[in-house]
Each structure stands twice: as C-alpha cells, then as structure tokens.
N, C-alpha and C positions, 0 to 999 in steps of 0.2 A: 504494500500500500504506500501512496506517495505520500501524496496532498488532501488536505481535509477540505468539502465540498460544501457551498452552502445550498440547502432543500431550497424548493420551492413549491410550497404546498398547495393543494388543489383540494376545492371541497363536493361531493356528493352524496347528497343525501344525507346530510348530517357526520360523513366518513373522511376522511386525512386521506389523502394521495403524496407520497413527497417523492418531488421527483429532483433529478440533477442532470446535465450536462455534460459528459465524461467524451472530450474527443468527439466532437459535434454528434454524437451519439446519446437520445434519450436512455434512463436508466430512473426506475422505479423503483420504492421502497415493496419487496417481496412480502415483505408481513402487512404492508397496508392496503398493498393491490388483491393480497389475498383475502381479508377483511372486506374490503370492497364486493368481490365477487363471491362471500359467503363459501369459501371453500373448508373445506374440515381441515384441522390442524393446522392453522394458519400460517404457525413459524416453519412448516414445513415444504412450503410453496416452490419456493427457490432450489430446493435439492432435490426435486422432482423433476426440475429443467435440466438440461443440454447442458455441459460446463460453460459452451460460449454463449449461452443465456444467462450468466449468472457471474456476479463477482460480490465481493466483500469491498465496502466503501467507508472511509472517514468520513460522518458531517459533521459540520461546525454550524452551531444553531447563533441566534444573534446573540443571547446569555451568555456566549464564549463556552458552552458549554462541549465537548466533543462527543462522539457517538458511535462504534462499528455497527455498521447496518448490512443486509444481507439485503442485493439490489438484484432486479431484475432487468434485461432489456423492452426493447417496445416491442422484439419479436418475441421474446418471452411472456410477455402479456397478452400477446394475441395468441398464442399454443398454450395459454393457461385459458382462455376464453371459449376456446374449442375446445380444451379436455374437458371442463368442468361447465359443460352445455347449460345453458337454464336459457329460459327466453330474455331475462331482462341482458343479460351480456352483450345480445344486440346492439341494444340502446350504450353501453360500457363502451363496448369497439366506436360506435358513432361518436361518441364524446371525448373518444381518448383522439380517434383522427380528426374530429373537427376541430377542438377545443384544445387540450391536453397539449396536444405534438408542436402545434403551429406558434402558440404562445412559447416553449420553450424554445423551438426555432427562434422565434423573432427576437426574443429577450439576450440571444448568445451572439444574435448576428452581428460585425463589424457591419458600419454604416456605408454603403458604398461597396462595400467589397467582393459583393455577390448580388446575381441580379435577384429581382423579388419579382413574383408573379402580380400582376394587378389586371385592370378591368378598363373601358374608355368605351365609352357611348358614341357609338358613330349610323348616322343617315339611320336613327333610332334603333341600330343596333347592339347588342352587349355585345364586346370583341376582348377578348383574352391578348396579354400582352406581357410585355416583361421588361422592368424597369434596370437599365444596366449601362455604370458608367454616363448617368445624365440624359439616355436616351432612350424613345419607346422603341420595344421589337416584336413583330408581331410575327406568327408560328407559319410558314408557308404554307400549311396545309388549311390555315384561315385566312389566307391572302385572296382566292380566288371568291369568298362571303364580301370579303370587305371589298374589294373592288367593284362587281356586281351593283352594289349598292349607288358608285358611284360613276355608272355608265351612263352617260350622255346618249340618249336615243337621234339628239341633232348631230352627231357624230356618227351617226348609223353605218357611212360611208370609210370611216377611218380604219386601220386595223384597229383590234380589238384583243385582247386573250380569251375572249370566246371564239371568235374568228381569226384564227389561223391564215394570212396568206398564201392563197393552193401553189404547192409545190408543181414545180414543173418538170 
C-alpha cells in the first residue's frame, strides 16, 4: 500500500457508498457496496471477486483519521450485481453509470486535458460533440445528421454529400 486516499461518499437510500480514484480507475468500498446490494456476509464481498477486482486501500477521512478498507473495482460491482441478482440492482447499475462513475470522473479530471463529451443544439437538433483543447468535435458518423439539416434546397444544383458527382 502506498498512499492514503480520501473517500468520496455517495448516498442511497439512507446507505454510505465511498468510493476513490486509484489510477483514473473507480474503486468502491467492498463492505459498503455490499451493504448497498443486501448481500449476506457483507465483509465478505471483496474475497469472493477476481484478485484484479479487488485490493486493500488507505483512506484518510477529513478527522485525519486513517482507515484499511477492502475496495472493490467498478467491474467488481457490476459481477457483484449479476451474482447476487435481485431486481432493484437494476436501478444500482443505473445509478452507479449515471450518477456514481461520471461524478468521480469529472471530480479527478485535469481541466483541459482530456476532451469531455457535451451536447449543442443545432437547426433544433440535439448533436453529441466533444469538447477538446478549446474546440467543438463532432463524431463522423453524426456529421452526415448534422449536415442534412443544413442543406440548402436553393443549392439543389450544387454538389452535395448526398449527391455524389457521377463518376465517369
């Protein structure tokens, strides 16, 4: 063990999620994720996974107080989600990809230093894009949506990327 990590707790349902940041890699506390998902023998979550689902972590709470925690990864939460089937885990997985992941992504991210997915309304459509080094980019395979939108029918004569001039 190196470095001692500080949590970042998440609440559901009245239940503790702490998670950390290890190597731009989420990692959950194993006894709380299993708490979470009502699994029996909660401390023993973590040693039912993969070794590479699994490690032992320092955290440092803000009291300066230290902690060994036995963590899980975010693929070990989802192979904990599928062993221990229940319907609400559904709704768990939904909240840990909507919610859960994005926030720890975006809390570790250097400013600038990776592009971030975003959104831009264009000729009223929603168009996916991607924010990177001060400028928009948008995904090729959405480029022929968003051009579409803005074809000129008084250019009916012009080439076009619909229209192809015929090879000879």
């Amino acid at each position: 063990m190196h470095d001692a990590y500080t949590p970042i707790v998440f609440h559901r349902h009245s239940r503790q999620l702490r998670a950390v940041m290890i190597d731009h890699r989420p990692w959950f506390s194993g006894y709380d994720f299993a708490r979470l998902i009502a699994a029996p023998r909660a401390h023993l979550l973590a040693r039912r996974l993969v070794a590479f689902q699994r490690r032992t972590v320092l955290l440092r709470y803000d009291s300066g107080t230290l902690e060994e925690m036995e963590m899980i990864s975010d693929q070990g939460a989802y192979h904990a989600l599928f062993r221990f089937g229940h319907p609400e885990h559904g709704l768990i997985g939904q909240w840990l990809s909507e919610e859960v992941l994005p926030t720890l992504h975006d809390l570790h991210r250097e400013p600038d230093a990776s592009p971030r997915r975003a959104f831009m309304t264009w000729a009223d459509q929603r168009v996916g894009v991607v924010q990177w080094q001060g400028e928009l980019w948008i995904a090729r395979r959405d480029l022929p949506v968003f051009m579409a939108a803005n074809d000129d029918p008084a250019l009916g004569l012009e080439p076009s990327w619909k229209r192809l001039p015929a090879q000879e």
